[in-house]
mmCIF file of the N, C-alpha and C atoms, coordinates in Angstrom:
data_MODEL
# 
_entry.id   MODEL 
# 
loop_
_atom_site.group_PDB 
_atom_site.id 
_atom_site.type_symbol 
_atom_site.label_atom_id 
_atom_site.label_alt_id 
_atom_site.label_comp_id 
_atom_site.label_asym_id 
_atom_site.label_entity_id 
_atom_site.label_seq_id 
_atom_site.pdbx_PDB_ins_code 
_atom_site.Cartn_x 
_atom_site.Cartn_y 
_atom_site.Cartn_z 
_atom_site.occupancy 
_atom_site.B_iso_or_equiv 
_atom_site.pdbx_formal_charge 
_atom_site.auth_seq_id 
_atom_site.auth_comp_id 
_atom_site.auth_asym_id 
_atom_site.auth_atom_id 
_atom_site.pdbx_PDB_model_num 
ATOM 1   N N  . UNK A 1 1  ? 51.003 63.034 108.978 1.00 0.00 ? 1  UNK A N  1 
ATOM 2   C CA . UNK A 1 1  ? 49.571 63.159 108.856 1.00 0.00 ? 1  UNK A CA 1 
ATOM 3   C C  . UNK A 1 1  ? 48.847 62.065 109.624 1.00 0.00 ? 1  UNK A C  1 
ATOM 4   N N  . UNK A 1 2  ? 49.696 60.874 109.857 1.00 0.00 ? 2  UNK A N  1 
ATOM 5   C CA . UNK A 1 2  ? 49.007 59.557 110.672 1.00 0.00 ? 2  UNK A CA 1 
ATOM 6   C C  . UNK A 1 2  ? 48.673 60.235 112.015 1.00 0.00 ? 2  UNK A C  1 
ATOM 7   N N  . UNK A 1 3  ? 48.967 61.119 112.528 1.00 0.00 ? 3  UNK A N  1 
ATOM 8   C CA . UNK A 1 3  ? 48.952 61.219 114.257 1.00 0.00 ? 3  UNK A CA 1 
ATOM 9   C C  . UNK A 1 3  ? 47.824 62.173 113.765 1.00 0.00 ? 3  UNK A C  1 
ATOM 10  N N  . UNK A 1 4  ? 47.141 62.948 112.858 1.00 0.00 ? 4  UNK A N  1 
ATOM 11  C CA . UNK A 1 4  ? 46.196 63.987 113.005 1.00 0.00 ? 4  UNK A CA 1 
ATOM 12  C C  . UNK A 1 4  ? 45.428 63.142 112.429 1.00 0.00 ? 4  UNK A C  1 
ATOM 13  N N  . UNK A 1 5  ? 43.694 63.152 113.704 1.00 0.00 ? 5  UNK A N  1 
ATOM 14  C CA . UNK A 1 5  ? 42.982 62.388 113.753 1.00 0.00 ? 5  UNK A CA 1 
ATOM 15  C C  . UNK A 1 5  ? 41.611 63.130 112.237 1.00 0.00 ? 5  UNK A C  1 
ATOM 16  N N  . UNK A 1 6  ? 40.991 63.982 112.904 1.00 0.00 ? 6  UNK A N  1 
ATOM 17  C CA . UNK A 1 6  ? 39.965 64.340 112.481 1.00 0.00 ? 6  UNK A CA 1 
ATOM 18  C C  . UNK A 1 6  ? 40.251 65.311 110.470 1.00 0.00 ? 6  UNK A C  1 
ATOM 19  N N  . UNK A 1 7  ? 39.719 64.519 110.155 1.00 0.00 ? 7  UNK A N  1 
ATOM 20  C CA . UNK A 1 7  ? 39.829 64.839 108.491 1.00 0.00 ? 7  UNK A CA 1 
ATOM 21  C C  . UNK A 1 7  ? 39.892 66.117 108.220 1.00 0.00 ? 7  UNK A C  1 
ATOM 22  N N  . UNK A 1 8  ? 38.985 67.051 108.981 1.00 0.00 ? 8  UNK A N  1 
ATOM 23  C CA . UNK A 1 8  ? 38.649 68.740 108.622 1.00 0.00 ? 8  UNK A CA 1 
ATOM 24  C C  . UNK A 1 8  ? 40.071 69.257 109.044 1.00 0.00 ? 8  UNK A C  1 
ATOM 25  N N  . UNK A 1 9  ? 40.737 68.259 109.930 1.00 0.00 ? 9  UNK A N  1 
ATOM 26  C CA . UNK A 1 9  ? 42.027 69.065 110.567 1.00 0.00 ? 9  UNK A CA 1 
ATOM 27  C C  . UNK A 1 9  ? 42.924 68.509 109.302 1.00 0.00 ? 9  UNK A C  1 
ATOM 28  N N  . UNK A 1 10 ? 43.155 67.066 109.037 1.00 0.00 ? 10 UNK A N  1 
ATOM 29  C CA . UNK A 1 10 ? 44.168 66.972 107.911 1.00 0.00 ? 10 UNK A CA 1 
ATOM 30  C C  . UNK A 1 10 ? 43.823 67.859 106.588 1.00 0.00 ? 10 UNK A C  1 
ATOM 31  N N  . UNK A 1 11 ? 42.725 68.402 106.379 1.00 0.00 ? 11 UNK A N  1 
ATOM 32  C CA . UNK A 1 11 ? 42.402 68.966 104.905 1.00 0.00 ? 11 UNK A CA 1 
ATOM 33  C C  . UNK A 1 11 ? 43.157 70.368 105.101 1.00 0.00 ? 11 UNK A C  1 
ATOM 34  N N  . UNK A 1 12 ? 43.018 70.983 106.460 1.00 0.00 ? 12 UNK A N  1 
ATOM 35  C CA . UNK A 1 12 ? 43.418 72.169 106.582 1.00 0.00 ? 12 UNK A CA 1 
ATOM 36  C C  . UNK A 1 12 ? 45.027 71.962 106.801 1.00 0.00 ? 12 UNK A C  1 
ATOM 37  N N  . UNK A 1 13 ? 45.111 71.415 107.323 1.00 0.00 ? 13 UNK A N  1 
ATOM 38  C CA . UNK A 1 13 ? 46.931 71.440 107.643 1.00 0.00 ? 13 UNK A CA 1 
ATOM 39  C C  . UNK A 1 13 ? 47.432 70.921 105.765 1.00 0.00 ? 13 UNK A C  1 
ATOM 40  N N  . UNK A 1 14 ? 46.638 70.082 104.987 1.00 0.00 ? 14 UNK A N  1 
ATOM 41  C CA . UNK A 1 14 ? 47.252 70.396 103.565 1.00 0.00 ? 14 UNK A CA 1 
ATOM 42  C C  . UNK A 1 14 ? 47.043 71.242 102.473 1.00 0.00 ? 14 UNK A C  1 
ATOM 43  N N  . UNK A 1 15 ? 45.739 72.059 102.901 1.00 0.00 ? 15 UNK A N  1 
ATOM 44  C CA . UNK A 1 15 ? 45.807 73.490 102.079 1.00 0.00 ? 15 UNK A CA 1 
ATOM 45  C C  . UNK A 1 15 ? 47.011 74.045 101.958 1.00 0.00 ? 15 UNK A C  1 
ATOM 46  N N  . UNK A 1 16 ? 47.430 74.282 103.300 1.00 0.00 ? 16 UNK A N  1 
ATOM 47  C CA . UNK A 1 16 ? 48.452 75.431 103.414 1.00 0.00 ? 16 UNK A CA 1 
ATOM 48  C C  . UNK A 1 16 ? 49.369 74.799 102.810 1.00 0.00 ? 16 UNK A C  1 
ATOM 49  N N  . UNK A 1 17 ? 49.800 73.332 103.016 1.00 0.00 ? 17 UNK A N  1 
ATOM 50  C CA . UNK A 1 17 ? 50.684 72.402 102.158 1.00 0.00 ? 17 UNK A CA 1 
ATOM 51  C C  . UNK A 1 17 ? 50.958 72.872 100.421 1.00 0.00 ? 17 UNK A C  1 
ATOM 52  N N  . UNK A 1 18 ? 49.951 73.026 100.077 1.00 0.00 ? 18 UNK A N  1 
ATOM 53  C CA . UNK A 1 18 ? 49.965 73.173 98.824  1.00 0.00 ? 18 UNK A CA 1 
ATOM 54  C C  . UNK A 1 18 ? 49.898 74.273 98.136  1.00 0.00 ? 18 UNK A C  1 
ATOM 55  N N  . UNK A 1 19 ? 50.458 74.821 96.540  1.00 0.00 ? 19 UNK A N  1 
ATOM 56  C CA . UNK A 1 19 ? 50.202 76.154 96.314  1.00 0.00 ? 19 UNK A CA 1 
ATOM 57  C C  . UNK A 1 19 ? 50.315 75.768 94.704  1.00 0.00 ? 19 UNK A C  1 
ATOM 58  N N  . UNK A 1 20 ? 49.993 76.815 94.243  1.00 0.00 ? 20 UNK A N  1 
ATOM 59  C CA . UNK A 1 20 ? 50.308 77.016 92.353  1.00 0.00 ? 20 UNK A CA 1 
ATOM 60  C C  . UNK A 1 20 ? 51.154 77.847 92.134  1.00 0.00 ? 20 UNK A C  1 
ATOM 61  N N  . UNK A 1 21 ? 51.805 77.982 90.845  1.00 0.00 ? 21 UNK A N  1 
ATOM 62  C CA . UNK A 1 21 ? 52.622 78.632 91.009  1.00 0.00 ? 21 UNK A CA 1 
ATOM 63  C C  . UNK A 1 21 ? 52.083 78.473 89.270  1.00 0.00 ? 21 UNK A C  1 
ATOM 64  N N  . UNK A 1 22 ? 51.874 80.144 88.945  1.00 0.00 ? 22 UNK A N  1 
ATOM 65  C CA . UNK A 1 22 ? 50.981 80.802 87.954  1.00 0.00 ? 22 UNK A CA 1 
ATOM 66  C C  . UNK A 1 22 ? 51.879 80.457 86.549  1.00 0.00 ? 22 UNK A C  1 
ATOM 67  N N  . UNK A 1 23 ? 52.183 79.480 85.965  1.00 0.00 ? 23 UNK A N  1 
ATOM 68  C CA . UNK A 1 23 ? 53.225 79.305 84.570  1.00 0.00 ? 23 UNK A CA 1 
ATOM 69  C C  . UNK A 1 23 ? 52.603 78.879 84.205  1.00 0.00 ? 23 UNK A C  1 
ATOM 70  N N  . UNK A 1 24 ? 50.684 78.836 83.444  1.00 0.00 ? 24 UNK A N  1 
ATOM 71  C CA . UNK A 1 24 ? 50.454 78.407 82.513  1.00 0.00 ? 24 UNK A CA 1 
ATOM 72  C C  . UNK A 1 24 ? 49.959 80.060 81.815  1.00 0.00 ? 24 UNK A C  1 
ATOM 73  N N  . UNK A 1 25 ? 50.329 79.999 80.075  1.00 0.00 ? 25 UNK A N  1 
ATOM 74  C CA . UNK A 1 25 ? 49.433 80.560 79.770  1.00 0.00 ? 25 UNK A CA 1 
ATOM 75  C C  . UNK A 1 25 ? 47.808 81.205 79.842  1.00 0.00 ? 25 UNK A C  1 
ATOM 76  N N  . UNK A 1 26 ? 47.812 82.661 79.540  1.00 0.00 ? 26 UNK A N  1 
ATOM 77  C CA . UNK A 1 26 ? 46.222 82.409 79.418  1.00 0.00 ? 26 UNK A CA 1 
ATOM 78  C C  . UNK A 1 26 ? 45.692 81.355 78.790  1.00 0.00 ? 26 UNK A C  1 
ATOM 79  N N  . UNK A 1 27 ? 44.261 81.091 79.276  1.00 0.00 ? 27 UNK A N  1 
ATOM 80  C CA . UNK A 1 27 ? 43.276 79.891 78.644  1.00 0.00 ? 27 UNK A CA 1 
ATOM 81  C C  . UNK A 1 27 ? 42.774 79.220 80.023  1.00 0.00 ? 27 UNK A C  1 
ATOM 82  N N  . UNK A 1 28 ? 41.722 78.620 79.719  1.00 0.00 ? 28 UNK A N  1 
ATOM 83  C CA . UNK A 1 28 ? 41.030 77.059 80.950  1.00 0.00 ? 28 UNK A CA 1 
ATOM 84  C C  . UNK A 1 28 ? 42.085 75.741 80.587  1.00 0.00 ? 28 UNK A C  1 
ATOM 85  N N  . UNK A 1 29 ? 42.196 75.188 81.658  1.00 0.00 ? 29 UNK A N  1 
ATOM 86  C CA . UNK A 1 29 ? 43.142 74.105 81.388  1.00 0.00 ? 29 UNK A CA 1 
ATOM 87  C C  . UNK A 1 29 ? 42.094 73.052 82.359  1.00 0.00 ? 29 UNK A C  1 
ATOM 88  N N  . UNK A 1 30 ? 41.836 71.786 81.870  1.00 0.00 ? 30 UNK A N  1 
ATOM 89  C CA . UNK A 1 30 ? 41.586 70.669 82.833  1.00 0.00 ? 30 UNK A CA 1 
ATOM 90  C C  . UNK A 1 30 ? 42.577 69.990 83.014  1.00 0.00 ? 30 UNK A C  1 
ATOM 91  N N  . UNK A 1 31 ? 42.161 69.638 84.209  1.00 0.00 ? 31 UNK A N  1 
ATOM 92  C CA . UNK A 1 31 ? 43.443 68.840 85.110  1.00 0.00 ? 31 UNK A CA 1 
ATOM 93  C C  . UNK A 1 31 ? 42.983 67.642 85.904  1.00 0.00 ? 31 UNK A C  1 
ATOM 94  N N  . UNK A 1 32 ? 44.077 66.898 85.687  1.00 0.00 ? 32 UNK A N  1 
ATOM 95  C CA . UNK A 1 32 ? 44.007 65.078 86.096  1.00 0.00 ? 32 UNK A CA 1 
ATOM 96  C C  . UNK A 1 32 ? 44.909 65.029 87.298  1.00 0.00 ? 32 UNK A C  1 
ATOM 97  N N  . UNK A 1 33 ? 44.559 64.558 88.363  1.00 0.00 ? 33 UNK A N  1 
ATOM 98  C CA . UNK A 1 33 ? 45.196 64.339 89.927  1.00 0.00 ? 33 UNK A CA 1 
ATOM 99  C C  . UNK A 1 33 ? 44.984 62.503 89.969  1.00 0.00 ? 33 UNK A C  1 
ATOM 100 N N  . UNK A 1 34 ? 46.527 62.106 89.747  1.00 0.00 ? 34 UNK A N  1 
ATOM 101 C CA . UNK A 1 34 ? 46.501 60.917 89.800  1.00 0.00 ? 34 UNK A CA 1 
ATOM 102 C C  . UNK A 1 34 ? 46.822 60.431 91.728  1.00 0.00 ? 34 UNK A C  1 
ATOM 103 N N  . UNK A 1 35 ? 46.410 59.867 92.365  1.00 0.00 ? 35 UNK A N  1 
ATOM 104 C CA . UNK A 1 35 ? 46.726 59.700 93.404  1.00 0.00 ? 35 UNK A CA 1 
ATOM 105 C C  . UNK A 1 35 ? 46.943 58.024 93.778  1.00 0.00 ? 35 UNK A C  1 
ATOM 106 N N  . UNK A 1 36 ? 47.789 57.176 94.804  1.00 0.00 ? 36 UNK A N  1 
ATOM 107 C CA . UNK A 1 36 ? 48.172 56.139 95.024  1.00 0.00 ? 36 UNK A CA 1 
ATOM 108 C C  . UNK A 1 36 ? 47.253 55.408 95.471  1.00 0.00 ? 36 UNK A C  1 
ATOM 109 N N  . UNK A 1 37 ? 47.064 56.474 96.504  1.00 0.00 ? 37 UNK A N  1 
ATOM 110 C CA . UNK A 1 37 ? 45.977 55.475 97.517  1.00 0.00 ? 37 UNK A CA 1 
ATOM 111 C C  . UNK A 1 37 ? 44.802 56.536 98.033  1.00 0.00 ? 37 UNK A C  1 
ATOM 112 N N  . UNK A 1 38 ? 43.550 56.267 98.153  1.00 0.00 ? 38 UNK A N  1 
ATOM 113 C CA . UNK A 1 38 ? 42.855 56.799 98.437  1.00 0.00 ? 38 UNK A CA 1 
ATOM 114 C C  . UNK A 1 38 ? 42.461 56.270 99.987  1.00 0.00 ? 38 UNK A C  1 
ATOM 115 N N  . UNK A 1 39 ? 42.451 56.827 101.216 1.00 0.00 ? 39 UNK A N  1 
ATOM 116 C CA . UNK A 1 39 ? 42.148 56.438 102.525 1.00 0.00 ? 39 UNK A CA 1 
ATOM 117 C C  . UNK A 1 39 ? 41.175 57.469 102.829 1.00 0.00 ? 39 UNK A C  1 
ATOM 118 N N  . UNK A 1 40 ? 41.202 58.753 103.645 1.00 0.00 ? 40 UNK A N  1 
ATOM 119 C CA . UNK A 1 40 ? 40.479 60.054 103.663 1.00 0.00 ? 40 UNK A CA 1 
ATOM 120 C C  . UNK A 1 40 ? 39.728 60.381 102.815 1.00 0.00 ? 40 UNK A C  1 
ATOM 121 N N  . UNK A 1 41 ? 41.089 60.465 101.887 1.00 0.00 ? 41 UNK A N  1 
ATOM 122 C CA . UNK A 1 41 ? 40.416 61.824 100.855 1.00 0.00 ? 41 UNK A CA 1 
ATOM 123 C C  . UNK A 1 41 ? 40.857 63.162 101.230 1.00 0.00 ? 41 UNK A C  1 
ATOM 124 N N  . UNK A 1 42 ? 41.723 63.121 102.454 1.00 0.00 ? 42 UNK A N  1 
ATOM 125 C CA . UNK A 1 42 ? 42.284 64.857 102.837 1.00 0.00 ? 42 UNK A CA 1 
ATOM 126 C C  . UNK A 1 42 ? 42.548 65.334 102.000 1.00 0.00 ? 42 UNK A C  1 
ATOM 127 N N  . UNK A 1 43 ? 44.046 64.244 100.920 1.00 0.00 ? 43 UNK A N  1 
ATOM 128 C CA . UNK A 1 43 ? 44.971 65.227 100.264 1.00 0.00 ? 43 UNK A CA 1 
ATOM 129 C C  . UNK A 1 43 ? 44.122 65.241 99.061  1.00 0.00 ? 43 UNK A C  1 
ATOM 130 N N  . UNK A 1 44 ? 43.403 64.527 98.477  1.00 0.00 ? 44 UNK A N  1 
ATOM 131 C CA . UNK A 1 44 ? 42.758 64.856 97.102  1.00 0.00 ? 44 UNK A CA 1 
ATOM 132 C C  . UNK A 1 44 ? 41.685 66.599 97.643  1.00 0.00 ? 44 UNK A C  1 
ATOM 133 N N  . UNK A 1 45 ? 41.154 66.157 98.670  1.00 0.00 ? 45 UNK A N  1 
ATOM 134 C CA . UNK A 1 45 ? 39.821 67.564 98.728  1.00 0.00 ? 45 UNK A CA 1 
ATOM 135 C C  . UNK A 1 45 ? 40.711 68.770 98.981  1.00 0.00 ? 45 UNK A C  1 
ATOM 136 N N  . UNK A 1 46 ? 42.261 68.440 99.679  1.00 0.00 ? 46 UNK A N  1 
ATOM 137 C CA . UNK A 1 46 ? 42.883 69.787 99.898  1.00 0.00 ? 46 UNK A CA 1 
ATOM 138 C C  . UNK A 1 46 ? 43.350 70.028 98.484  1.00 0.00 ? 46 UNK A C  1 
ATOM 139 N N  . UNK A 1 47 ? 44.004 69.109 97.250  1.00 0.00 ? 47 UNK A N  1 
ATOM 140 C CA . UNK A 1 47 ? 44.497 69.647 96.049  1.00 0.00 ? 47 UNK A CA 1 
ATOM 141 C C  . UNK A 1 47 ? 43.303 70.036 94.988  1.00 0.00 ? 47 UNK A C  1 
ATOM 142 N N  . UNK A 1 48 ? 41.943 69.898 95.632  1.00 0.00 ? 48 UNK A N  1 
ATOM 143 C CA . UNK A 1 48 ? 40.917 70.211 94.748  1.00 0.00 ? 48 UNK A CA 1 
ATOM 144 C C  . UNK A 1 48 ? 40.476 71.653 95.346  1.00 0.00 ? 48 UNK A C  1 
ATOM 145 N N  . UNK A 1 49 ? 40.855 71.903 96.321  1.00 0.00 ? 49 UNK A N  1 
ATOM 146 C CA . UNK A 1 49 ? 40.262 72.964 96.737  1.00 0.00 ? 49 UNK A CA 1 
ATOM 147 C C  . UNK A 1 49 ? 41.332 74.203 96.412  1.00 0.00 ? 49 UNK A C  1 
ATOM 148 N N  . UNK A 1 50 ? 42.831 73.993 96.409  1.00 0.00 ? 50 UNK A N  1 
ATOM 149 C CA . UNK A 1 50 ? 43.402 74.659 96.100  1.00 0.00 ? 50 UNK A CA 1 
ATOM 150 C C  . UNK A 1 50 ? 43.481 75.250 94.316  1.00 0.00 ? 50 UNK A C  1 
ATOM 151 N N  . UNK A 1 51 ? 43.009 74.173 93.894  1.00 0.00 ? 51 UNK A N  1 
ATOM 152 C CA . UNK A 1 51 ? 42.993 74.250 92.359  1.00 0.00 ? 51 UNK A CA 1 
ATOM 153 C C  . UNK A 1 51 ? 41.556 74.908 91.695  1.00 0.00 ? 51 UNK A C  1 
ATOM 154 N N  . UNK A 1 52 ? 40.939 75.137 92.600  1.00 0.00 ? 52 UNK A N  1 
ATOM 155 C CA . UNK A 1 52 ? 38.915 75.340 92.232  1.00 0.00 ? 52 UNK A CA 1 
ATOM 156 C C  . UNK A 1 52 ? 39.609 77.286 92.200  1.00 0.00 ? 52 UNK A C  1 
ATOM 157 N N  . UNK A 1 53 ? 40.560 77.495 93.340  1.00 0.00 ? 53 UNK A N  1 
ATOM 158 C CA . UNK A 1 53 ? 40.559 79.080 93.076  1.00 0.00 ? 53 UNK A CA 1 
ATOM 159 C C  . UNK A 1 53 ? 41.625 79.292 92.418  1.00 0.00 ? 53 UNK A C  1 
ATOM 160 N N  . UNK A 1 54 ? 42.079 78.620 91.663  1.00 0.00 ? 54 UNK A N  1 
ATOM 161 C CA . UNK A 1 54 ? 42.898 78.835 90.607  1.00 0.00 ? 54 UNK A CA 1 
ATOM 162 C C  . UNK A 1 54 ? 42.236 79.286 89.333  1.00 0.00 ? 54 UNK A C  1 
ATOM 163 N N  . UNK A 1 55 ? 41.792 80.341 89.022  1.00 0.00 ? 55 UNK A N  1 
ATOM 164 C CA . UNK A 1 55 ? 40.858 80.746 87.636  1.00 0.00 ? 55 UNK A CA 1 
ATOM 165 C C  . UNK A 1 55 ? 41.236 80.365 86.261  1.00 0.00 ? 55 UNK A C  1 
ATOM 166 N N  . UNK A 1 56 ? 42.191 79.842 85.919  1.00 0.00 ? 56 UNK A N  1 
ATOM 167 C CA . UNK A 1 56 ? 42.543 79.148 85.095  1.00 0.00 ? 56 UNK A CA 1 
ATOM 168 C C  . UNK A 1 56 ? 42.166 77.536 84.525  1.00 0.00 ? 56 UNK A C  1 
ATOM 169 N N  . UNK A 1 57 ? 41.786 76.731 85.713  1.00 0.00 ? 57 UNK A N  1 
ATOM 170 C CA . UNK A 1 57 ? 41.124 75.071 85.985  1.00 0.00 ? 57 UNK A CA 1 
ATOM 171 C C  . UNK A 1 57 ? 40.227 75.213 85.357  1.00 0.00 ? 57 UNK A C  1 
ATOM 172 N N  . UNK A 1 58 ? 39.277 74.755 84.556  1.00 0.00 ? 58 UNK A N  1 
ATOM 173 C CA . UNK A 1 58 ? 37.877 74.440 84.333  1.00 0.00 ? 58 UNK A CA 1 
ATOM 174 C C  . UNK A 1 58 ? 37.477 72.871 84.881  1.00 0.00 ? 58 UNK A C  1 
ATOM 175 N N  . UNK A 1 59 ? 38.146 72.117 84.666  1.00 0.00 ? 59 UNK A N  1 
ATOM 176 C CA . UNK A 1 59 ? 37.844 70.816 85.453  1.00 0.00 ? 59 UNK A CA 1 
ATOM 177 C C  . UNK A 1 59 ? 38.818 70.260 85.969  1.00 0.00 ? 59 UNK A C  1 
ATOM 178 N N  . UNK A 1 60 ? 38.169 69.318 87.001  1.00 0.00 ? 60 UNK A N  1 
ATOM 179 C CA . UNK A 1 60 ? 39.095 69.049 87.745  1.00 0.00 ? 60 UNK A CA 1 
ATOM 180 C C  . UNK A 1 60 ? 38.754 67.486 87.878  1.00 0.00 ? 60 UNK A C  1 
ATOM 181 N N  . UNK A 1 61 ? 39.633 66.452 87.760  1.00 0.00 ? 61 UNK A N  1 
ATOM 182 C CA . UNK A 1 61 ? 39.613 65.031 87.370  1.00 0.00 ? 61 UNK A CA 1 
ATOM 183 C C  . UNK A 1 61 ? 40.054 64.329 88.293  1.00 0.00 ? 61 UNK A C  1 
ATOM 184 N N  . UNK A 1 62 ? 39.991 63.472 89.055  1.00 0.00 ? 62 UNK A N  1 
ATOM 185 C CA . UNK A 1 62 ? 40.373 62.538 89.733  1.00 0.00 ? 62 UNK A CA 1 
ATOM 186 C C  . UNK A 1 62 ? 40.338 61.016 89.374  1.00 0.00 ? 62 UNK A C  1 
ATOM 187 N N  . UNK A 1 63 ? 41.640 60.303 89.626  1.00 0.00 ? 63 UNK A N  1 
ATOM 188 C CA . UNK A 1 63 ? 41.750 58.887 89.381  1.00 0.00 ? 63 UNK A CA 1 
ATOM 189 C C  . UNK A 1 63 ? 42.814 58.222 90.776  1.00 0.00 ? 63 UNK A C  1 
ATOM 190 N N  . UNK A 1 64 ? 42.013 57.106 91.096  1.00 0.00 ? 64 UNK A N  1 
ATOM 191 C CA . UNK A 1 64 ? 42.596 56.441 91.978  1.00 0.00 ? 64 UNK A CA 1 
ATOM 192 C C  . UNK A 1 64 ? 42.950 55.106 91.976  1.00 0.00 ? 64 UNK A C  1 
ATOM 193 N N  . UNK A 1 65 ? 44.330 54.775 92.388  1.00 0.00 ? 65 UNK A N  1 
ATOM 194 C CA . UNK A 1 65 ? 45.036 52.996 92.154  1.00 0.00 ? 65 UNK A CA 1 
ATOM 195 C C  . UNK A 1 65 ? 44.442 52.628 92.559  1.00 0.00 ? 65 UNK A C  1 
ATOM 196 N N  . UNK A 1 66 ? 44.447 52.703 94.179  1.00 0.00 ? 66 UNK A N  1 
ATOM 197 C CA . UNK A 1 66 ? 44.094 51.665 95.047  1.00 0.00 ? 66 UNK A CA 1 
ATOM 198 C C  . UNK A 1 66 ? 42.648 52.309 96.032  1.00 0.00 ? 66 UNK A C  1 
ATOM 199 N N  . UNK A 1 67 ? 42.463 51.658 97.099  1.00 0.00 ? 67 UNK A N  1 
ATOM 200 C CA . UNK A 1 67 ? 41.767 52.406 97.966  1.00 0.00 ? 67 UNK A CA 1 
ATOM 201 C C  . UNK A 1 67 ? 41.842 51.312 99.306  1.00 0.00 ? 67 UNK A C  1 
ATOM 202 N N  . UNK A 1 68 ? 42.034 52.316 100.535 1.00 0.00 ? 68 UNK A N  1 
ATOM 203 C CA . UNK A 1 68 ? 42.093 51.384 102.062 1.00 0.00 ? 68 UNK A CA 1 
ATOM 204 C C  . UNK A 1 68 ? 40.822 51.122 102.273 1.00 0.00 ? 68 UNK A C  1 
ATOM 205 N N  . UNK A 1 69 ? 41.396 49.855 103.106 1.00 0.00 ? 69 UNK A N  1 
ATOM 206 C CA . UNK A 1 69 ? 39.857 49.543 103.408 1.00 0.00 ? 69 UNK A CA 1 
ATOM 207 C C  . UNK A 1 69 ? 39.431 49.791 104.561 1.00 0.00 ? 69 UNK A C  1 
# 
């Protein structure tokens, strides 16, 4: 992901990265995305975006360790 410059390109090259895979019961579930380091923001907006059309999510939470400077 270091050699791909422009953010709209890393968000899209980790959509496709990512997927669900449908094993929760019916119901809304909120969900917590713990992440290491925050630099971009690609991989958090690509695992939020994949999870928003998941009809099951009602919220969606983010927490971050660190952050680049």
């Amino acid at each position: 992901m270091k050699d791909i410059e422009s953010r709209e390109d890393k968000i899209s090259t980790l959509v496709s990265a990512f997927a669900v895979n449908d094993v929760l019961p019916q119901g809304q579930y909120d969900v917590l995305i713990v992440d290491d380091l925050f630099d971009s923001g690609s991989s958090l907006e690509a695992a939020t975006t994949i999870l928003r059309e998941y009809g099951k999510i009602r919220n969606i939470y983010v927490a971050v360790v660190s952050r680049k400077r």
